[in-house]
C-alpha positions, 0 to 999 in steps of 0.5 A: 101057499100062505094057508099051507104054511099057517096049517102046517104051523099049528099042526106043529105047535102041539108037537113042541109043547109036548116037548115041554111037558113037566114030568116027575117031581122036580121039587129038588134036583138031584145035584142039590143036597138037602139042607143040614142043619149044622146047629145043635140048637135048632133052626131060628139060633145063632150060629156059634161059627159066626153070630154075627154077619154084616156087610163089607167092601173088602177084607181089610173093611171087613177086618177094621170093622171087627177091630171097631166093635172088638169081635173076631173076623170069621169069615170073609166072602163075596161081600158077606163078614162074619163075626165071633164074641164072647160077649151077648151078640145082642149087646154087640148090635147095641153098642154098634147103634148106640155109637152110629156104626156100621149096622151088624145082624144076628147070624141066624141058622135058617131053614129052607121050605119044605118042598110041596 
């Protein structure tokens, strides 16, 4: 009876893993759009919408946080703050790590691989 269901078994095992067989070309699925790059500047710039990003607990630590450094609060999301200045974001960053505040980072456009 053991013997029976071992071959019984492994007569089947070829037939689950054709199920699994990869077919056609997955590299995106089709639910996802392709990336656009919104910058006219080209990918490795800083977005104009926010040039600068940095992280925060909340709203209001994400608007004091704009209110330390003297930069408008853009955007708020799941923990992400993204800033606008006039002035060189660069010198923004600066000025943050001369005074020991909270660390901010360029808000580069990025761009995702190309699919093989």
């Amino acid at each position: 009876m053991n013997r029976f269901l071992i071959i019984f078994l492994l007569l089947l095992l070829p037939l689950g893993l054709w199920g699994c067989e990869r077919s056609g070309d997955i590299s995106r699925p089709e639910n996802i759009a392709p990336w656009k790059d919104s910058d006219s500047k080209g990918i490795g710039s800083v977005s104009e919408e926010g040039q600068l990003m940095g992280f925060a607990e909340s709203q209001e630590d994400a608007e004091a946080l704009a209110e330390l450094y003297g930069i408008t609060l853009v955007e708020y999301q799941n923990g992400l703050a993204l800033f606008h200045t006039d002035e060189d974001p660069k010198e923004v960053i600066r000025r943050g790590q001369e005074n020991g505040w909270q660390e901010l980072s360029l808000n580069r456009v990025q761009k995702l691989p190309e699919a093989p």
